[in-house]
PARODREN-92115 format. One line per 2 residues: their letters; for each residue x, y, z of C-alpha. Coordinates in Angstrom, 3 decimals, padded with zeros to 6 digits. Example, Ala and Ser with C-alpha at 12.3 -4.5 7.8 and 13.67 -1.06 7.14 Angstrom:
<loses>
as = 012.300:-004.500:007.800 | 013.670:-001.060:007.140
</loses>
This chain:
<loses>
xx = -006.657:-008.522:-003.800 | -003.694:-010.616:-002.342
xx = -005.566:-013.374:000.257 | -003.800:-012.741:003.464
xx = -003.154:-016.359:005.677 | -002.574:-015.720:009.518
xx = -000.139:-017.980:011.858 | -002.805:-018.432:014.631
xx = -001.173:-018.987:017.750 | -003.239:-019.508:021.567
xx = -001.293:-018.264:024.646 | -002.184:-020.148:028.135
xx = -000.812:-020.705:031.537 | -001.263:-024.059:032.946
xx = -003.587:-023.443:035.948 | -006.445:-021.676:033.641
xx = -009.017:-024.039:032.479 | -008.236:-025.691:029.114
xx = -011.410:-025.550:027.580 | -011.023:-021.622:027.087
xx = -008.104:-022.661:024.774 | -010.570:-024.879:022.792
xx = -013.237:-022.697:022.490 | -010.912:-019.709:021.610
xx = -009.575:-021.904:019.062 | -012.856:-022.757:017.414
xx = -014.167:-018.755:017.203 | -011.205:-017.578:015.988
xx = -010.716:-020.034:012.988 | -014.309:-018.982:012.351
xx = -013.527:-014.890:012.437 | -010.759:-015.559:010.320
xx = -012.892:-017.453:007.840 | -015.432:-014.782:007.491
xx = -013.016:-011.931:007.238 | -012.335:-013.961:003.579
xx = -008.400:-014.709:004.904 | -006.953:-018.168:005.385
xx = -005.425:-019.687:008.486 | -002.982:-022.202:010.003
xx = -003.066:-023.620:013.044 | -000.344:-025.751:015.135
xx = -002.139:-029.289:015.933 | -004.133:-029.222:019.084
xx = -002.021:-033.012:019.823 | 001.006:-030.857:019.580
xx = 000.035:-029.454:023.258 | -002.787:-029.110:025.326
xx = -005.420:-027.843:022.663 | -002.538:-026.469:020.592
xx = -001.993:-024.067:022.984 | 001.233:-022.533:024.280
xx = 002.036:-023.088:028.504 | 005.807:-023.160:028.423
xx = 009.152:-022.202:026.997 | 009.427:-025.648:025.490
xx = 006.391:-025.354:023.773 | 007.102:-022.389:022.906
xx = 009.967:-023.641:020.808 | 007.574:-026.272:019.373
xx = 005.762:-023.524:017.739 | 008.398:-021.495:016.414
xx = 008.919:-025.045:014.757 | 005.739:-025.197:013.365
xx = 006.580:-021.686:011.903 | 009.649:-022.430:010.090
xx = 007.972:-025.224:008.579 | 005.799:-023.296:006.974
xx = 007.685:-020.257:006.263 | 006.142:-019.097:003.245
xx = 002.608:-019.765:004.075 | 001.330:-017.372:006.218
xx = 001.731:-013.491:006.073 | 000.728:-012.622:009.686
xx = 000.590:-013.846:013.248 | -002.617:-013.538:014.950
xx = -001.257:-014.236:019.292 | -004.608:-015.013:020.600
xx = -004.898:-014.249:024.485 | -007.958:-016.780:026.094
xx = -006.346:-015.867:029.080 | -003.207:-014.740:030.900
xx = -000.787:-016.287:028.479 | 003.089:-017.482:029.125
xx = 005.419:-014.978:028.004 | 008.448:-017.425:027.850
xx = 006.333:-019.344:025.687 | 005.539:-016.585:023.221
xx = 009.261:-015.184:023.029 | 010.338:-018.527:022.074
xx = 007.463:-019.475:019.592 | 007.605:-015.630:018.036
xx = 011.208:-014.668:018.040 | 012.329:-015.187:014.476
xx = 008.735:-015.558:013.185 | 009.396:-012.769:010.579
xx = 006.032:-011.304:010.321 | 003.649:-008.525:011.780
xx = 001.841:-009.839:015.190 | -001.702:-008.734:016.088
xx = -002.276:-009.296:019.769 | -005.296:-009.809:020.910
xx = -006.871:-010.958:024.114 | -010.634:-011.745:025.496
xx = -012.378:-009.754:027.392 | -013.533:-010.625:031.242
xx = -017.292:-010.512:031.939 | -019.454:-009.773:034.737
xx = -020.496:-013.042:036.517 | -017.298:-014.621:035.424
xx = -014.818:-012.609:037.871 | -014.696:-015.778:039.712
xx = -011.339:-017.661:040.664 | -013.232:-020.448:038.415
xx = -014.095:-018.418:035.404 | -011.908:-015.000:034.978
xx = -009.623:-015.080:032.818 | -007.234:-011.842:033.262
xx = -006.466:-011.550:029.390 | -005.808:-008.091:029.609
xx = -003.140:-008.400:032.394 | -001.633:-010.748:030.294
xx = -001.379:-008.670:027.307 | 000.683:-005.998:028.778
xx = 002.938:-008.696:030.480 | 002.875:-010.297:026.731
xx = 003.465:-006.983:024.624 | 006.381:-006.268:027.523
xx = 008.019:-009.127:026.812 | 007.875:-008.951:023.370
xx = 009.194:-005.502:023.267 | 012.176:-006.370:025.558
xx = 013.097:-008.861:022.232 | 012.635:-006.546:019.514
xx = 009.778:-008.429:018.220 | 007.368:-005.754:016.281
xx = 003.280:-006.148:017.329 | 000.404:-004.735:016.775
xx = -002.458:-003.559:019.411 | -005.351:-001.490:018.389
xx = -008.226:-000.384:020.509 | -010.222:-002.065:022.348
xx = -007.517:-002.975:023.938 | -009.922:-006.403:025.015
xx = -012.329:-007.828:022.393 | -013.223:-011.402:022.021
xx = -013.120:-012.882:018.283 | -017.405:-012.870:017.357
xx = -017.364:-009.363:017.748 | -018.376:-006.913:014.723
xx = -015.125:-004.752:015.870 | -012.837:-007.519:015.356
xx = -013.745:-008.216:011.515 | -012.696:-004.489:011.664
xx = -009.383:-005.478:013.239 | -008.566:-008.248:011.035
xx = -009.302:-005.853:008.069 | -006.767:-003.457:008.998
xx = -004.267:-005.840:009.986 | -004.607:-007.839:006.712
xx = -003.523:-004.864:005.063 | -000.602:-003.801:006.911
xx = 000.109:-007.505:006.401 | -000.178:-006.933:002.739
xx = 002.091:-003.986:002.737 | 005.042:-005.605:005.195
xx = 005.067:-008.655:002.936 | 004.961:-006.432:-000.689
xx = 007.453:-004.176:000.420 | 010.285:-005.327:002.716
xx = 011.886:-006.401:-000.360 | 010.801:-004.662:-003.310
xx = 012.208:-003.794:-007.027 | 011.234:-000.206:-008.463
xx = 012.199:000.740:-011.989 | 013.753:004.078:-012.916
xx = 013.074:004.358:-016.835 | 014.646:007.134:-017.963
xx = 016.564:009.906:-015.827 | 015.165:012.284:-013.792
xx = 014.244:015.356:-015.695 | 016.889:018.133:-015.233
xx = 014.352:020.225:-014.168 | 012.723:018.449:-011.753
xx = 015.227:018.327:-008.518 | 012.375:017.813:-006.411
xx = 012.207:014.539:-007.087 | 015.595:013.458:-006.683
xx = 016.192:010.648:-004.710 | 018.943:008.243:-002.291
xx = 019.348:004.944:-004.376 | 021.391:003.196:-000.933
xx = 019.111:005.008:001.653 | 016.228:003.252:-000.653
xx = 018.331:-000.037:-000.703 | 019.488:000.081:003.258
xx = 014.959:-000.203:003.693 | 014.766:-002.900:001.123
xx = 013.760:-000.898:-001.909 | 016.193:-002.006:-005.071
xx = 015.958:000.663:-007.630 | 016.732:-000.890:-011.798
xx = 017.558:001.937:-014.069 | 016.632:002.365:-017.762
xx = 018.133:004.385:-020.375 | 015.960:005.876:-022.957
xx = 017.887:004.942:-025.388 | 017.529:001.037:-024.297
xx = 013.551:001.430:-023.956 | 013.353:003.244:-027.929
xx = 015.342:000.622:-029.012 | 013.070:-001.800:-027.719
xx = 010.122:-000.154:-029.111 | 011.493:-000.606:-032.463
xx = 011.599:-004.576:-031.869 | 008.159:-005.346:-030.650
xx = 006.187:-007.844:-032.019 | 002.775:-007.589:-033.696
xx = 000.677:-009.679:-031.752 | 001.996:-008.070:-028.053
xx = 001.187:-004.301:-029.915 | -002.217:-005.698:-030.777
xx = -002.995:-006.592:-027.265 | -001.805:-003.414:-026.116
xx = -003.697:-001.627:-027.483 | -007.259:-003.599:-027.375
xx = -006.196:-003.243:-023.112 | -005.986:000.677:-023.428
xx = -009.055:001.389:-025.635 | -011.059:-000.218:-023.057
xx = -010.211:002.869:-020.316 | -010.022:005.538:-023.256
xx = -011.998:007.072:-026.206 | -009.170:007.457:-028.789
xx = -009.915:009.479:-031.698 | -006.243:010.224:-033.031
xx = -004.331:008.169:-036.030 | -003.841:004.897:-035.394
xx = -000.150:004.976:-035.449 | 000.003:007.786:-032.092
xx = -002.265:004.214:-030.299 | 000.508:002.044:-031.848
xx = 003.182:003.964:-030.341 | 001.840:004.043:-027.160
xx = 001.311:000.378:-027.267 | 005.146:000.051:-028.174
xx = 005.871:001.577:-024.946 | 003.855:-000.209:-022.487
xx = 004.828:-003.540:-024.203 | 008.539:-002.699:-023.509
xx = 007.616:-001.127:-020.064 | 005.801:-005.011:-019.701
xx = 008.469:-006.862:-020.823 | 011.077:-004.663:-018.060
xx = 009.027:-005.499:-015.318 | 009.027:-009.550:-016.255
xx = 012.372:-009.552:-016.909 | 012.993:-007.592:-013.358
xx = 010.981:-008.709:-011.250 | 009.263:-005.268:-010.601
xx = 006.841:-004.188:-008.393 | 006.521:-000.266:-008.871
xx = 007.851:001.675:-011.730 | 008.528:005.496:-012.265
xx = 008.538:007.043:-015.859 | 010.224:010.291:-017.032
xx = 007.502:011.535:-019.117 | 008.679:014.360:-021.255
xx = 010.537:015.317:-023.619 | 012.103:012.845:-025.307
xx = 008.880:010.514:-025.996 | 006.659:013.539:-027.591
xx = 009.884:014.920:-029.325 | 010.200:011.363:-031.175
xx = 007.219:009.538:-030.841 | 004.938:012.562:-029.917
xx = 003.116:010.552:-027.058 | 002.943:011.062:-023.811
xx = 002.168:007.970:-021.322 | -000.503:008.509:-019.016
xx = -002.652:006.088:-020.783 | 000.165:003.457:-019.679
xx = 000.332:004.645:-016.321 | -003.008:004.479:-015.407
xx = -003.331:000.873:-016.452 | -000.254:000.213:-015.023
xx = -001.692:001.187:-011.614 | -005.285:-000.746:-012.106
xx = -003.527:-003.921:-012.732 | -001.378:-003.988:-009.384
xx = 002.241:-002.175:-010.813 | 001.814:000.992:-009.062
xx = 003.370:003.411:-011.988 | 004.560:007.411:-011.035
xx = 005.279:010.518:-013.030 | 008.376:011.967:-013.383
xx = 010.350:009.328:-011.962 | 009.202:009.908:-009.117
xx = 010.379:006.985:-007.096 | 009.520:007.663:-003.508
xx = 005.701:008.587:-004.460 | 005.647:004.691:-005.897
xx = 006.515:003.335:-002.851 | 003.814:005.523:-001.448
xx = 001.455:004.256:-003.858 | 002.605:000.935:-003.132
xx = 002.058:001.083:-000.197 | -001.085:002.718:000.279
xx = -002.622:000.522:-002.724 | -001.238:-002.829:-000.473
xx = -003.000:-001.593:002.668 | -006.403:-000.852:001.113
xx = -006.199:-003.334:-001.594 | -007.404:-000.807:-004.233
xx = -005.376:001.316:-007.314 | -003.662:004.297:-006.092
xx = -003.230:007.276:-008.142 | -000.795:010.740:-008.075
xx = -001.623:013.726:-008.159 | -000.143:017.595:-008.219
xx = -001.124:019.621:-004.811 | -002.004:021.866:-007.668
xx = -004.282:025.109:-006.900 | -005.934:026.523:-004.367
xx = -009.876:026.260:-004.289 | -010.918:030.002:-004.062
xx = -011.070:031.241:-000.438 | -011.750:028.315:000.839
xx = -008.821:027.276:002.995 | -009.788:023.489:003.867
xx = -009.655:022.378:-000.353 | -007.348:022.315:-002.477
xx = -007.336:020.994:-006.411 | -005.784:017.847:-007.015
xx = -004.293:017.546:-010.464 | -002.264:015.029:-012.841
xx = -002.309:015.117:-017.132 | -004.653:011.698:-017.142
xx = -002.710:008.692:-015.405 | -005.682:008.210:-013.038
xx = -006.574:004.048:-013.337 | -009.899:003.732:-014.696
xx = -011.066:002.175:-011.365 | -011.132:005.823:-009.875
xx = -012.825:007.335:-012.869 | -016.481:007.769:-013.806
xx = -015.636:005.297:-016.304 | -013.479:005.371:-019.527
xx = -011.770:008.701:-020.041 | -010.786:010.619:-023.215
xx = -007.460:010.696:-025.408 | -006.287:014.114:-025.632
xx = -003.033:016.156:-026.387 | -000.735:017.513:-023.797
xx = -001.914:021.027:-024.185 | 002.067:022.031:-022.755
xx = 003.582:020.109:-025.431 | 000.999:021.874:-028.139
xx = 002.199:024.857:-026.806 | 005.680:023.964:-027.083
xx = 006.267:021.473:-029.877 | 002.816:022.199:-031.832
xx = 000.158:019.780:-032.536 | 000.325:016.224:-032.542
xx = 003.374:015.902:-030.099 | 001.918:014.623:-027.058
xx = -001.169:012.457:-027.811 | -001.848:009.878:-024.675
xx = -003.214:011.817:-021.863 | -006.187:010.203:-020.771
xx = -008.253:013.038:-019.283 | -011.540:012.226:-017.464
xx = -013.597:012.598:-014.400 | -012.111:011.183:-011.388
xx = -015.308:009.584:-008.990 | -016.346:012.474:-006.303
xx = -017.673:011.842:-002.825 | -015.146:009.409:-001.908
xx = -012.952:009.241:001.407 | -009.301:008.670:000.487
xx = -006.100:008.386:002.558 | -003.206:010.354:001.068
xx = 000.841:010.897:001.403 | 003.563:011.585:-000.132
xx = 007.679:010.643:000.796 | 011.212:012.228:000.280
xx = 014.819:010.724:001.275 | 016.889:012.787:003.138
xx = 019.966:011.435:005.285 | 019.472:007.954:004.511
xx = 015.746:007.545:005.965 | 012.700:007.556:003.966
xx = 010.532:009.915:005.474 | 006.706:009.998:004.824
xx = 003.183:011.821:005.324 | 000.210:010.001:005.514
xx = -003.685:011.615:005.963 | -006.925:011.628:005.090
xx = -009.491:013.633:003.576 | -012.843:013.808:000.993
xx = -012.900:014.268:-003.010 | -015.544:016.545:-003.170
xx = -018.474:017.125:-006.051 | -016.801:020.788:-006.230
xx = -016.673:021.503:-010.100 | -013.552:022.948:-011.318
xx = -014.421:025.555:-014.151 | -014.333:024.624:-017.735
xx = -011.105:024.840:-019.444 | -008.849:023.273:-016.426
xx = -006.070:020.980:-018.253 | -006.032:017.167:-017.551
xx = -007.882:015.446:-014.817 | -008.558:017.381:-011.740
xx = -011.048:016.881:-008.101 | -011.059:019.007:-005.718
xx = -010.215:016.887:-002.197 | -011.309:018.530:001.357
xx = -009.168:018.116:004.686 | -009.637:020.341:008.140
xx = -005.473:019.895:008.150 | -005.084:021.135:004.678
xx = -003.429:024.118:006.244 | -000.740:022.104:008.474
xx = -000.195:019.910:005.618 | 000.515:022.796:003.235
xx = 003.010:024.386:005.441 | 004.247:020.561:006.477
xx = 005.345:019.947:002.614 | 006.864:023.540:002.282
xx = 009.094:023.678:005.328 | 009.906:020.118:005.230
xx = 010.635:019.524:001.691 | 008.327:017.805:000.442
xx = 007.472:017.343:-003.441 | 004.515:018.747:-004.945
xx = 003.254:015.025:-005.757 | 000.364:013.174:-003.252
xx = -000.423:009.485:-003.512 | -004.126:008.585:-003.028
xx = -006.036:005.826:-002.383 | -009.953:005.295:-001.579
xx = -010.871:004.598:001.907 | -009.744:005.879:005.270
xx = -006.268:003.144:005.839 | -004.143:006.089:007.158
xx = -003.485:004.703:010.312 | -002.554:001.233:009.270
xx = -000.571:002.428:006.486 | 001.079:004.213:009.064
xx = 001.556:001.407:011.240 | 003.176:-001.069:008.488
xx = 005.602:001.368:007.613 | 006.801:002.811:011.213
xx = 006.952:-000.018:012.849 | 007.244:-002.830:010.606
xx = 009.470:-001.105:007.540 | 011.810:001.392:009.731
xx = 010.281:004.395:007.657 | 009.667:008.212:009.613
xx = 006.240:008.997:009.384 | 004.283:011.504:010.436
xx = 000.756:011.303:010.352 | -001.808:014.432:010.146
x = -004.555:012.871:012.561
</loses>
């Protein structure tokens, strides 16, 4: 996981007691420290213990800033006190990055004109003012907390992550390799509505990437394929492993020579009608390594993924909203072939053939799904996205893989997941067009992927609390 460095910045007005400042400055370096992220800090000889009083200070921050553009992913506006807000629209205005506000709480015996401090009187006058400029922050509840407190590690935790995701996706390169299957109009998709948020979609012929398979060297297919038969059992001829291998060395070599971040296959038919493989071996360890990697081109899920993997800092996986669980309207079965990264798994899974391209095409024409058991009993935050009129719209939620079995026989890697809004979300994805494709991450990061992409990437989301 990325290391996320915070801008700290200390807000003050001149007739509150300087030594707040100081000691503010001291216990939030150290919250910062323990919540494993790095720091930077103006000097406290810039100003009065660093600390920002005035519009011309304000400036000598946003200074600071620019000279370290680069370094930090995240401003943390710490509020000892009722801070200047001329002095934090000057220091913040072009500072580029999310901004967590927070401000210390007042204490009984310290109402005094001596000891108060009024930090959360000054956080609405700051967020005010920093709303009137169009500069994006972030306040979560309590809406006072002072750094040594057990919430705030919580705070810092899910602002490092929307941190993560503004700084991995506001400019972003997905690859398209292969077109969209003919079939499958769900998962069309608006290449300029994409670019207009900062997503840059690179297309691939299939003809380019079989042409490339041809060329690969022996030592990359080699490595290839020691990397997959650690996350599968492979019992098949060695030349269906060597194929595969082929593919995710060329798939490697794209995203070098592009600079991508996310990548969306088309997975059938072309690769079992020539090769007879089918990639889910290469997706899943595309998606444990950091390159979140979708079925069926489906381009808008990976930026899901992305997303969602950048916020919790884990591999995300996609799934089919596949079957219903019996009469039980709160679960539903979750289902893909076997692209699930192994991380997710109950360790390594099994090679198998597609059993639809058997069916079609006859045996040996689509060895490479790696089917397995995906790990039960786990919170996870879900979504899925679409582009319609130019916007990228998304639904986020969250819900429980359950140790439901599914019966004996069921194709590919399934889990049943459990939501009380299963309902609302079914009917959400129907009448507003959603695809039948849900991105999933463990742990419950809902609400600040929600957060980084609202407010921070321009996205419509909705949100099933």
């Amino acid at each position: 996981m990325q290391q996320i460095t915070f801008a700290l910045y200390f807000g003050n007005r001149g007739f509150f007691p300087g030594e707040l400042i100081a000691g503010a400055r001291q216990e939030m370096i150290r919250a910062v420290e323990e919540a494993g992220c790095g720091y930077i800090v103006m000097d406290e000889k810039e100003t009065r213990y660093g600390a920002v009083e005035t519009h011309e200070e304000g400036r000598r921050y946003a200074a600071f800033l620019k000279a370290n553009a680069g370094k930090y992913h995240g401003v943390i506006l710490c509020l000892p006190n009722f801070g200047d807000e001329n002095g934090a629209m000057a220091a913040l205005a072009e500072c580029g990055t999310p901004v967590l506000v927070q401000a210390y709480r007042d204490l009984p015996g310290k109402l005094d004109f001596a000891h108060r401090r009024d930090s959360m009187c000054g956080k609405f006058a700051i967020c005010n003012v920093l709303r009137q400029n169009g500069i994006k922050y972030t306040i979560m509840p309590p809406f006072t907390i002072d750094p040594g407190e057990g919430l705030f590690a919580e705070q810092l935790k899910f602002f490092a992550g929307i941190c993560r995701a503004v700084k991995g996706m506001r400019r972003m390169n997905i690859g398209a390799i292969g077109a969209r299957t003919t079939a499958f109009k769900t998962v069309r998709v608006d290449e300029i509505g994409l670019q207009n948020h900062g997503v840059n979609v690179e297309t691939f012929d299939l003809a380019e990437v079989f042409r490339r398979m041809e060329e690969v060297p022996r030592e990359q297919i080699e490595e290839k394929k020691k990397q997959y038969l650690d996350i599968t059992e492979f019992n098949f001829p060695d030349k269906k492993l060597e194929d595969i291998s082929r593919l995710g060395a060329v798939v490697d070599d794209l995203i070098i020579q592009y600079d991508l971040h996310a990548v969306g296959i088309r997975c059938w038919n072309e690769l079992e009608l020539r090769y007879g493989i089918a990639p889910c071996l290469i997706l899943g360890e595309l998606n444990e390594r950091g390159i979140q990697a979708a079925c069926e081109v489906d381009i808008p899920n990976a930026i899901v993924m992305r997303a969602l993997s950048l916020v919790s800092g884990g591999a995300p996986m996609l799934l089919d909203i596949n079957n219903n669980f019996g009469y039980e309207d709160n679960k539903v079965i979750l289902f893909h072939c076997g692209p699930v990264p192994i991380s997710l798994m109950e360790g390594k899974g099994c090679t198998i053939e597609h059993k639809m391209f058997v069916k079609s095409y006859g045996e040996g024409s689509g060895v490479g799904v790696n089917q397995g058991k995906i790990l039960k009993n786990k919170a996870v935050s879900f979504g899925s996205a679409k582009t319609e009129n130019g916007k990228i719209h998304v639904f986020l939620g969250e819900g429980k893989l359950t140790d439901d079995a599914i019966e004996e026989g069921f194709f590919g890697t399934g889990v049943v997941m459990q939501t009380d809004r299963l309902q609302d979300i079914l009917s959400y994805v129907g009448n507003e067009g959603f695809r039948h494709h849900m991105s999933l991450v463990h742990g419950t990061i809902a609400a600040a992927a929600e957060e980084a992409m609202s407010k921070y990437l321009g996205y419509e989301v909705y949100r099933f609390k």
